[in-house]
C-alpha positions, -999 to 999 in steps of 0.1 A, spaced: -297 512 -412 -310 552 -413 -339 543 -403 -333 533 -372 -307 566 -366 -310 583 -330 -316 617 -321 -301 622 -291 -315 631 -254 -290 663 -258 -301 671 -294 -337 672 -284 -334 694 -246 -313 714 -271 -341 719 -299 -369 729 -273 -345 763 -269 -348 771 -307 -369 812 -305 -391 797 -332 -398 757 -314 -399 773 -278 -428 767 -256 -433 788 -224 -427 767 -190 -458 779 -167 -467 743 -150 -463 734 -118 -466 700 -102 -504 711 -89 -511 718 -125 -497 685 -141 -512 665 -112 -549 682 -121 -542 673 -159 -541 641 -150 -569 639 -127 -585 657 -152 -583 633 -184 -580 600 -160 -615 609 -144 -644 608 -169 -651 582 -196 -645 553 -173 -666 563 -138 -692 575 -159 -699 558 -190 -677 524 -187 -682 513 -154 -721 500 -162 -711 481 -192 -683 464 -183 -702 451 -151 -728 443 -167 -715 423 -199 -683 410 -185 -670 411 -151 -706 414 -130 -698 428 -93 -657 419 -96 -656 452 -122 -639 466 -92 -609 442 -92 -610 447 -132 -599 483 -121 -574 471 -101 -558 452 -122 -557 478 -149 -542 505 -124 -515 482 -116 -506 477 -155 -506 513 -157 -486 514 -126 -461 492 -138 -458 513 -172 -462 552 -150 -430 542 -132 -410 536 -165 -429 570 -175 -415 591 -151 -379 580 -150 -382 590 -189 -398 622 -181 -377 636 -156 -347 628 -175 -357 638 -214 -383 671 -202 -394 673 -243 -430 673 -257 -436 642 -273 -436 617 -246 -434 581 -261 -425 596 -295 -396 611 -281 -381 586 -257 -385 563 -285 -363 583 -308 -333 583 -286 -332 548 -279 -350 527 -302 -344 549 -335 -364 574 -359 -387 546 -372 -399 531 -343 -405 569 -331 -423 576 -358 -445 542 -355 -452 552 -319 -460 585 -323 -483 575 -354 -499 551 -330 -502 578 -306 -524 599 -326 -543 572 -328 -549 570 -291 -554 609 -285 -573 620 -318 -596 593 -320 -598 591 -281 -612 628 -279 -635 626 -305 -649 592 -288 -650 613 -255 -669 644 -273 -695 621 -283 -700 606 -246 -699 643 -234 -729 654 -261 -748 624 -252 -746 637 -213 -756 671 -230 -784 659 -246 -799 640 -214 -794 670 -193 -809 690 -219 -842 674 -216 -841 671 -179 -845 709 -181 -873 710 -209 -850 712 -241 -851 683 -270 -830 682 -288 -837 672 -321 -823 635 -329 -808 653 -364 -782 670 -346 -775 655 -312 -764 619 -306 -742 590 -318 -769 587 -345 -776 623 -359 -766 634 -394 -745 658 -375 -738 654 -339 -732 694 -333 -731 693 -293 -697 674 -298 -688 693 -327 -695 725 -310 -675 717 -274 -643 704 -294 -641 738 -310 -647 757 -283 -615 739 -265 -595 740 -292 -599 780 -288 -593 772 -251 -560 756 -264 -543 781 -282 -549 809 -265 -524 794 -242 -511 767 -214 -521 784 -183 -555 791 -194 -561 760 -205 -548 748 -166 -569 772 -149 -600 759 -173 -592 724 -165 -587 731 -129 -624 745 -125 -635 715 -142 -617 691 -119 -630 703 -90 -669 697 -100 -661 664 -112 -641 649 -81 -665 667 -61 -698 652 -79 -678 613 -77 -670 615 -41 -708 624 -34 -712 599 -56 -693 573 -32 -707 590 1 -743 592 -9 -744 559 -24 -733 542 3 -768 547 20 -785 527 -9 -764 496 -11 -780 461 -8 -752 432 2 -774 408 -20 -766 426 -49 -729 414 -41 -736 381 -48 -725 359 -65 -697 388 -67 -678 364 -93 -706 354 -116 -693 319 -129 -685 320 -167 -713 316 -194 -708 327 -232 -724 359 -243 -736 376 -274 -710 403 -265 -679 378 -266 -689 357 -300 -672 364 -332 -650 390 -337 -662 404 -304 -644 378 -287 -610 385 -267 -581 375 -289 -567 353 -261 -594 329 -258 -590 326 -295 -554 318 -297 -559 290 -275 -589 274 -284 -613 286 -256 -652 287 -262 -651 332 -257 -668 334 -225 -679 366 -202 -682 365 -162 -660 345 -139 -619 350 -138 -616 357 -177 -641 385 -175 -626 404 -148 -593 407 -171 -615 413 -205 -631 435 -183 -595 455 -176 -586 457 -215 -621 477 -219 -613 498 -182 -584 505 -191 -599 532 -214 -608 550 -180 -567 551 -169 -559 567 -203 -540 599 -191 -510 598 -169 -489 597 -200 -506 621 -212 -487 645 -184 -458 633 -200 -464 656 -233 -464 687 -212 -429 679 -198 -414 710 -219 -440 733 -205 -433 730 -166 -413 750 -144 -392 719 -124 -394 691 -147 -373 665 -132 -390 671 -95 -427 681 -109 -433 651 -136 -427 624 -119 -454 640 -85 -476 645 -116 -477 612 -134 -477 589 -101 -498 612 -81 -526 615 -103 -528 578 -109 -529 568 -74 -558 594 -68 -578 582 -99 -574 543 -88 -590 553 -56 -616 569 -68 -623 541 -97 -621 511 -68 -648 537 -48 -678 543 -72 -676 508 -91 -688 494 -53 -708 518 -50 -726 512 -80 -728 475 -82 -737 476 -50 -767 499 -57 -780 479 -86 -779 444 -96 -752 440 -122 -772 428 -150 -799 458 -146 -771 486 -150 -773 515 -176 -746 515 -200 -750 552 -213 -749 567 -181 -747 541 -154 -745 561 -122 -770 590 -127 -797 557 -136 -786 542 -106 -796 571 -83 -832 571 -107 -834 532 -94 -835 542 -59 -855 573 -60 -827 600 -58 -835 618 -91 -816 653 -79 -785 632 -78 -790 618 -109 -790 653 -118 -760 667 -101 -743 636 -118 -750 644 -152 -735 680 -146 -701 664 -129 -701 640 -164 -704 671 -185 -674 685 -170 -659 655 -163 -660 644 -197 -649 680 -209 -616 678 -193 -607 643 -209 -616 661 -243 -592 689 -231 -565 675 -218 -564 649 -250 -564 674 -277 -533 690 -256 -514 660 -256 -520 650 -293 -509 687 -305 -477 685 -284 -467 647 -299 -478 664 -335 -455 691 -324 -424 675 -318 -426 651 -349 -434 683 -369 -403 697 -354 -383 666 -367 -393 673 -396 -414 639 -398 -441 657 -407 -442 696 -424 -420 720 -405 -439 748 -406 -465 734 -383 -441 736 -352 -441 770 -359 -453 791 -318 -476 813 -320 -459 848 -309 -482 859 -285 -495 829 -272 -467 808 -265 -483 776 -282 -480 758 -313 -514 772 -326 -516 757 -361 -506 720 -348 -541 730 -324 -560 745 -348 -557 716 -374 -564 681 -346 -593 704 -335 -611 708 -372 -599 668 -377 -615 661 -339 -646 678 -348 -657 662 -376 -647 626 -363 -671 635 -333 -694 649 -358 -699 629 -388 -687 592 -379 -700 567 -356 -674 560 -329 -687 537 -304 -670 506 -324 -634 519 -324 -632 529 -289 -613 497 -282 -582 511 -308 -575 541 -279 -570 512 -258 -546 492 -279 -527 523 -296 -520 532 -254 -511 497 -240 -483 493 -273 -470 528 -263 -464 516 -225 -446 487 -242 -424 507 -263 -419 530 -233 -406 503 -209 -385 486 -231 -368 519 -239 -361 528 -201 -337 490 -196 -320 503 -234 -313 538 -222 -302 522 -186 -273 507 -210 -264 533 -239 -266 563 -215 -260 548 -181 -239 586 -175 -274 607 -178 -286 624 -148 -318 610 -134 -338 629 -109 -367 599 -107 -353 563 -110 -376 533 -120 -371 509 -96 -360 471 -96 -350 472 -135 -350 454 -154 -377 439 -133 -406 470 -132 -402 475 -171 -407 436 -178 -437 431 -156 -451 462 -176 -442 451 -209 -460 412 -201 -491 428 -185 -494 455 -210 -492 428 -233 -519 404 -216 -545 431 -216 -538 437 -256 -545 399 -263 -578 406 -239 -589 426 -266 -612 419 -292 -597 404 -327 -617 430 -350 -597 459 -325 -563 441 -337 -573 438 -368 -582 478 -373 -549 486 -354 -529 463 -383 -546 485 -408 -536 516 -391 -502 510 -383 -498 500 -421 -508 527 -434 -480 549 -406 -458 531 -422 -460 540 -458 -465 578 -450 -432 572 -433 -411 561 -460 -431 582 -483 -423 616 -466 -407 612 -430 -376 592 -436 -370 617 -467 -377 652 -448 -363 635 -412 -338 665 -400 -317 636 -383 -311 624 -416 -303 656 -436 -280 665 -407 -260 633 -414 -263 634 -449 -256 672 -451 -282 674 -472 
């Protein structure tokens, strides 16, 4: 069937060399490792890790970050074996298309949009809500019209997705050096963070540090995990169950790695640098995580924790208002790096499906001087702004995590086919124990998605549905795989 034609590993390392498709290589393995630190670090130390131990996993929201980590583990081995050996923008998009076929690429890049798009704008809206609160620490208001999940207009998050989107075509490098500034602050503020809070930590607030399972307004209806649905469990938060509920909603904080993936045609050693990149800034992020949700619980009592801005409240508990301020400013640039590094990822998988021809050619078109596909940029920037500006996101966060967890499935299941239709290819980075590595990611990937709420699988039915009639409405048609065989 067409529509499940290939496009070859050689095909695509061939079309990134096309004068009009080329994008410059300026990334090292220090600059792909601080992407990933950059977008992993933000949304989840400082905005999820309150909520989730608060309504679902109580002090244990420390092993619901370790259980997430090793899903994304699992998946960032099968990653960088694909990575190394297929260096193309697109990352699940495109290692999808030479193994599983054009519409299966097409659904996972579709799905991937989802993810990055709607991921930054729900980032943006965290980073103008940060804004706001450090705003009036210093004597501004701002009006509620125009700052906030709930203004007519939310122009802080309007106004930063714009400015990075400038930051984003004027070229790769500067957008590194601008994310590397960024990524200092923000480790620096969370290891303070760690260090300082250690001097405020009660052991009583430990315990119990599995609170035993009781039902919750947060788990009834549609809220509740799909899981506990399918099997006829009364939804319940706390105990065992809420530590894994728990690591479908952390998860949110791991999003990243693959995005280090999409840069893989814009770095200098590809199959050496990707695989330090993807792994490295993982391992560094899961520390971190592990760190400051111990810190935290252990600073507060679970159920009295903030769930807009849970560690800067926790210093205010204790007295420590200067850190709470310091905090906010590492947020603001913590949170502006996820928003950055997002955006870049979505324009490269737009990119390479534009490219394909899946979507209009003329938007893979490089700028000349700038060495990046600019109007691919310029257009998720406008479409990012006015999500984070005009709709109400906090309800459809839960779709990032989903639209990321079926990628990592797609992903691993596409390492074990290529093992067997290209068992030839060079591969600098090797996944280990397959099929093994790649099933264990596809079943816990898969237990974290039936963690999720049913009203998030019913959204991401909708979505997918409607990738799928744009497909056979315009990208099986304009696909140049297809032409190319038909000689059209």
């Amino acid at each position: 069937m067409d529509m499940f034609r290939t496009k070859s590993i050689e095909q695509s390392i061939e079309d990134t060399e096309a004068p009009e498709h080329r994008l410059r290589r300026r990334l090292s393995a220090l600059d792909l490792s601080v992407f990933g630190v950059g977008v992993i670090v933000g949304t989840g130390i400082f905005v999820l890790t309150g909520r989730v131990a608060r309504d679902t996993a109580g002090p244990a929201v420390a092993l619901s970050f370790v259980v997430a980590a090793i899903a994304c583990g699992l998946a960032a081995l099968c990653y960088a074996e694909f990575a190394a050996t297929v260096p193309v923008a697109g990352s699940a998009y495109t290692f999808a298309y030479a193994t599983l076929g054009e519409f299966p690429a097409w659904i996972i890049g579709w799905d991937l949009m989802l993810e990055l798009a709607l991921g930054a704008a729900v980032v943006s809206v965290g980073w103008s809500g940060y804004f706001t609160s450090l705003m009036a620490t210093l004597g501004l208001e701002l009006p509620a019209s125009i700052a906030g999940e709930d203004a007519v207009v939310n122009l802080p998050a309007v106004v930063i997705v714009l400015l990075l989107t400038g930051v984003l075509v004027a070229g790769i490098k500067i957008s590194a050096r601008t994310n590397l500034v960024l990524v200092v602050i923000k480790v620096a503020v969370v290891l303070l963070v760690i260090f300082a809070g250690l001097f405020f930590i009660r052991a009583a607030n430990y315990t119990p540090f599995i609170p035993p399972p009781r039902g919750t307004p947060a788990v009834e209806g549609l809220g509740a995990p799909l899981i506990q649905v399918l099997f006829g469990v009364t939804p319940t938060a706390y105990g065992i169950a809420g530590i894994f509920s728990a690591a479908a909603v952390v998860f949110f904080a791991f999003i990243g790695f693959d995005i280090v993936a999409t840069a893989a045609e814009e770095t200098r050693h590809p199959q050496r640098d990707l695989p330090i990149g993807i792994l490295g800034s993982l391992a560094v992020c899961t520390a971190l995580y592990v760190g400051v949700s111990l810190v935290v619980v252990g600073m507060q009592p679970y159920h009295e924790l903030s769930s807009a801005a849970p560690l800067a409240d926790a210093f205010r508990a204790v007295g420590q208002p200067w850190l709470a301020f310091l905090i906010s400013i590492g947020a603001i640039a913590g949170l502006t790096t996820v928003v950055l590094i997002m955006m870049l990822g979505q324009s490269r998988v737009f990119f390479a499906m534009s490219r394909d021809n899946l979507l209009p050619a003329t938007l893979a078109a490089v700028h000349p001087r700038f060495g990046t596909p600019a109007r691919v940029t310029i257009i998720i920037g406008v479409v990012t702004a006015v999500l984070a500006g005009f709709i109400p996101l906090s309800a459809l966060a839960e779709l990032v995590n989903i639209g990321t967890l079926f990628a990592f499935v797609i992903v691993s299941i596409a390492v074990v086919l290529l093992r067997r239709t290209r068992p030839d290819l060079e591969r600098a980075f090797r996944t280990p124990l397959v099929p093994l590595v790649p099933i264990l990611s596809v079943l816990a990937s898969i237990y974290l998605m039936l963690n999720l709420p049913v009203e998030t699988w019913l959204r991401f039915l909708v979505w997918l549905l409607i990738g799928v009639a744009l497909y056979f409405v315009y990208g099986r048609v304009h696909s140049r795989v297809g032409q190319a065989r038909t000689g059209a």
